[in-house]
VOROBA-379211 format. One record per residue (C-alpha): residue in three letters; y, x, z. Coordinates in steps of 0.5 Angstrom, whole numbers, plus 500, padded with zeros to 3 digits. Each point is the difference from the previous one (the first is absolute). Layout:
residues N
ALAYXZ;...
end
This chain:
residues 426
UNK869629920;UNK499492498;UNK503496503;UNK499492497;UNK503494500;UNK496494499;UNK504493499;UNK498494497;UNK502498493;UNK500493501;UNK501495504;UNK496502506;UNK492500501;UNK498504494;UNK495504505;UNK504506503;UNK495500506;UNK495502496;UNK503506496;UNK503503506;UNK494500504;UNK497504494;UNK508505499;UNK498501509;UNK495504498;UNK504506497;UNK506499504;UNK502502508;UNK505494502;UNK501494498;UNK506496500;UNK503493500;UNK506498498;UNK503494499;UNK498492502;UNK497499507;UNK494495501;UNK502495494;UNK495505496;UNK493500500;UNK495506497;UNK492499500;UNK495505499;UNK493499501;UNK495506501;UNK494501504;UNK498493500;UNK507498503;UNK506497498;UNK507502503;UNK507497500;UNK506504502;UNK506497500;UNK505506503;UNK495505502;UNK499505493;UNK493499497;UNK500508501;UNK497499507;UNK493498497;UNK499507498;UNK500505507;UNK502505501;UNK508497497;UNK506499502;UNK504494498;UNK506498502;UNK505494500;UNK507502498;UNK507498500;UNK500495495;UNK496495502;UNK500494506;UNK495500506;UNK498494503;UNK497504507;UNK495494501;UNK497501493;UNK500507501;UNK496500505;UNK496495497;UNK498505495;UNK499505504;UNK495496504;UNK496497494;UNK499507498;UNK497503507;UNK495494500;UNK498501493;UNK499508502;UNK506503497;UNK505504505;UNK507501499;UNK502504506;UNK503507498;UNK500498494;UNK506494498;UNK508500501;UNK505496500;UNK507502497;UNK505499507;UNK504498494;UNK497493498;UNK503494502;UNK496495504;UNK498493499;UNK500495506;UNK499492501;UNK508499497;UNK498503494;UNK494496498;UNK504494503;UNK505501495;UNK496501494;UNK496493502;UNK506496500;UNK503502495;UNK495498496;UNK498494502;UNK507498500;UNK501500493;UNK507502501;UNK498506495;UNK496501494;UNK493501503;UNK497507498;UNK493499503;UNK501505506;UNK493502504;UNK506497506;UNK498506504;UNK507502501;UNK501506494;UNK506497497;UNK505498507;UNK497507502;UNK503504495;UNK506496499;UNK501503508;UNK500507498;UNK505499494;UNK504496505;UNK499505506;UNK498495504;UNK493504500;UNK496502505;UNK496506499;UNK494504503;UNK504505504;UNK504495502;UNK494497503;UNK496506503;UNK506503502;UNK504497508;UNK498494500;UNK507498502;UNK502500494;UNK495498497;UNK502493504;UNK507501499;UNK499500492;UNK496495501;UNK504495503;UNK506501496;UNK496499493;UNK497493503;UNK507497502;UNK501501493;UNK494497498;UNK501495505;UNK506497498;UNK497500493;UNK494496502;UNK503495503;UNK506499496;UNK497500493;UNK493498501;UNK500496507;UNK495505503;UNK500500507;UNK502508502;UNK494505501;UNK500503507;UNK502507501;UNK494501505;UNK495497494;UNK501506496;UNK502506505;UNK494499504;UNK495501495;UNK503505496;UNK501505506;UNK493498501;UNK499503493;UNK505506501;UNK494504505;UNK495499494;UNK505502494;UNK502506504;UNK494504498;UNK501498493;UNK507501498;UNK502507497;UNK506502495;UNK495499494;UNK505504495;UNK500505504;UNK492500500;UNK499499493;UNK506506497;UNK496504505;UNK494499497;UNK502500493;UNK504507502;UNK492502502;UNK497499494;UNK497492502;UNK500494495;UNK503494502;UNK498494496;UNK505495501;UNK497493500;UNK505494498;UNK498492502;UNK502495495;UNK501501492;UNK507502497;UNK501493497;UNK501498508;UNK505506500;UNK507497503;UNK503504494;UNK496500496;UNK496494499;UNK500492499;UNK507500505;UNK499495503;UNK493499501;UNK499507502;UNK499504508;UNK505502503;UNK498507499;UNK499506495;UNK494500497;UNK500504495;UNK500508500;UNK507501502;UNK498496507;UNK496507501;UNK505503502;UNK506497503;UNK494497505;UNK497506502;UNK505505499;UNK497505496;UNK504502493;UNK499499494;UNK498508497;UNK494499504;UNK497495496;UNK495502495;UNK497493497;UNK502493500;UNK492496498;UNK502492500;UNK494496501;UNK499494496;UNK494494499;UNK497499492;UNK505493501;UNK505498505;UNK500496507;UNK505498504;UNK502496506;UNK505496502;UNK506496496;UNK504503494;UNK498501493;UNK494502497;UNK501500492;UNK492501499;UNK497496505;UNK494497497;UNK499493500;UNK496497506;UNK491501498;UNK501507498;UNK504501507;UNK495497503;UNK493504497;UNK505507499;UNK503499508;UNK493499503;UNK496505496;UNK506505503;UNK501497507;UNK507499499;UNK503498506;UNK505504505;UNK496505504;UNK506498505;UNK501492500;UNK494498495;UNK504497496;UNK497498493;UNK504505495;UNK502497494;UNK497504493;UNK502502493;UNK499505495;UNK502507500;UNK507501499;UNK502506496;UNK508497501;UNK500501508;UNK495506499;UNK506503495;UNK504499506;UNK497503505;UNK498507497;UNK509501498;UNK502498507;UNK494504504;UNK498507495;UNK494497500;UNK496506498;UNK492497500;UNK497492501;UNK494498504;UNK497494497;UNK497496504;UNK494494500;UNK499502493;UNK494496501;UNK503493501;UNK501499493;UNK493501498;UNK498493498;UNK506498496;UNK499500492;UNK508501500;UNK505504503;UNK508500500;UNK505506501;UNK507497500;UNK504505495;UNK507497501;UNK504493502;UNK502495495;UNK507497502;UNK504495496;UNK500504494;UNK498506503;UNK495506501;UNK500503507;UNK497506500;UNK503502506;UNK500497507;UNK507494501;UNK503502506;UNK502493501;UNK494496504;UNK502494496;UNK500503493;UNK493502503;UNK499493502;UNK501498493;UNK497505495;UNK492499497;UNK495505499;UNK498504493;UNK493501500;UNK496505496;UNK493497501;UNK494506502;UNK492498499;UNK497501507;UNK494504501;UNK495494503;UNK497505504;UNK499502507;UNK504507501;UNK499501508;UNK494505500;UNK504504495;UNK501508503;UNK503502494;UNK505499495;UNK496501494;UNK496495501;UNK505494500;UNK498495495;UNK505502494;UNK505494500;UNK501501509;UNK502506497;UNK505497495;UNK503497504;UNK501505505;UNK504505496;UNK503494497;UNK504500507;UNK501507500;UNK504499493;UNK504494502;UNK501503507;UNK501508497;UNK496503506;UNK493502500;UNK495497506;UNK496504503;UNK496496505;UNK497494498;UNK496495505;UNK495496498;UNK498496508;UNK502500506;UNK496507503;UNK502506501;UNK495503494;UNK502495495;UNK505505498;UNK501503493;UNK504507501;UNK503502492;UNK502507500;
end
């Protein structure tokens, strides 16, 4: 049995697509559990670039079955978008995806919400993709969610539940954001539309994947996001509103935690991340520019250009204590090519004090600076390397500097965007 969770260990976009379409090799199901269509996950092979925003990345490889659980959110339309794309660029799904009867929809009301609030400025502005994630989560905790089996079972109740959750959001859209009412008919029309379709996909995919695991099959278990965007565990407020970190594998799936054998965290050789909040390593704007063109640093979901900095080993810390990291990926190695020098950030200085460890309060964070170590780069291109006894001796360096900071070994390091750009360790 090995059975991986693989989760981001940053702030997001750290490159998970690409090592989970390399970890599907050797695994039978993969699994999504958290987020919705706010994520995106890129992987390019055959000359072709995907990007998979709800659809695990699993799918590329024939012959999988890949699964949508629980956890995460679905937007119909964006589902079927995927779907859609794939088929046109060769790529059948059919026998081979599910969706938990479990997850919660996403509908117009919810997308809606998320763009009011944050053009109103009557909260902090978070910087969300305003794709409805957040009001569709807050549904759920308030149980005013509507779910898959609630759609694809008897349609009069679908519409009964409806109805009753926009008297609700009615009386909010117009008494606080002076919003004309949504009409029940816009949403009921196109959703039971979607219910013929979603039919054939939906399934209790904890039941499937305990049944698989019982039988011997490896499940790869495919977060979006990164920890720091984690609701409880990252940059409060500036975070998703999901569990991205390995905790969320299995309360959105359903699965238990003694059959996980391996928690790998994937980060990038600097930091990247999108929308508001603090970002202590941030570089100043040249060096954003030449690092964020070199790595194609925009959303693979909005494209919006990311913000860059050096690599944190405060944040790295974080992300190994609080989901068991057992192994790192590190990703696009090969950006830094071309820097004569390079940072790791070994702690925060605030006030008079050394942090060595992650503040819990945002504001703290707003508030600290780095410390810095300095490391010679390498000032060479490291793209067409296969192997790791190769690498050029201050690559090295700093790889196993980041091993000791984080006190946890790589075992996968990329060095480009192809599947072949991959160095395996032992």
């Amino acid at each position: 049995m090995s059975n991986i969770v693989l989760i981001g260990a940053q702030w997001g976009d750290e490159g998970k697509g690409k090592i989970i379409d390399i970890l599907t090799e050797k695994s039978d199901y993969i699994v999504r559990y958290q987020g919705g269509n706010n994520a995106g996950h890129t992987v390019k092979y055959a000359d072709k670039k995907f990007v998979l925003h709800l659809i695990p990345s699993g799918i590329l490889r024939s012959g999988k079955k890949c699964l949508i659980g629980n956890g995460v959110v679905l937007d119909p339309e964006a589902f079927f978008e995927e779907i859609e794309t794939l088929e046109k660029k060769g790529v059948s799904v059919k026998g081979r995806l599910f969706v938990s009867d479990q997850a919660h929809l996403i509908f117009p009301y919810h997308r809606l919400f998320d763009t009011l609030r944050e053009e109103s400025g009557a909260s902090q502005k978070i910087g969300t993709t305003q794709r409805g994630i957040g009001p569709c989560y807050e549904d759920k905790m308030a149980r005013l969610g509507i779910r898959v089996a609630d759609l694809v079972g008897e349609p009069q109740f679908f519409e009964k539940r409806l109805r009753h959750v926009l008297e609700i959001k009615n009386k909010i859209l117009s008494k606080i954001y002076h919003h004309k009412p949504l009409r029940p008919a816009a949403c009921i029309k196109p959703y039971l539309a979607y219910r013929t379709r979603l039919i054939p996909y939906a399934a209790n995919t904890s039941l499937i994947l305990n049944k698989a695991i019982g039988n011997g099959k490896k499940i790869l278990f495919e977060g979006a996001q990164g920890t720091l965007l984690d609701v409880d565990h990252g940059t409060y407020p500036y975070v998703t509103s999901s569990n991205a970190s390995a905790g969320g594998a299995l309360t959105g799936t359903g699965v238990g935690p003694t059959q996980i054998d391996e928690v790998v965290g994937v980060i990038k050789a600097y930091t990247t991340r999108v929308g508001e909040g603090p970002f202590p390593t941030e570089f100043p704007e040249d060096l954003v520019k030449k690092i964020r063109d070199k790595g194609e640093e925009y959303g693979a979901t909005t494209g919006r250009p990311r913000r860059c900095g050096w690599f944190d080993a405060v944040i790295g810390r974080h992300a190994v204590s609080v989901n068991g990291i057992s192994s790192l990926a590190v990703m696009k190695l090969d950006v830094l090519d071309e820097l004569r020098e390079i940072k790791i950030c070994t702690g925060y200085r605030y006030k008079s004090k050394i942090l060595k460890d992650f503040p819990s309060n945002v504001e703290i964070l707003k508030r600290c600076s780095p410390v810095y170590e300095s490391h010679r780069g390498w000032l060479g291109n490291i793209s067409g390397l296969k192997r790791y006894q190769d690498f050029p001796p201050a690559a090295k360096k700093y790889l196993r500097r980041i091993e000791q900071l984080m006190e946890t070994p790589i075992k996968i390091i990329s060095v480009g965007s192809n599947r072949a750009q991959t160095v395996m360790l032992s």
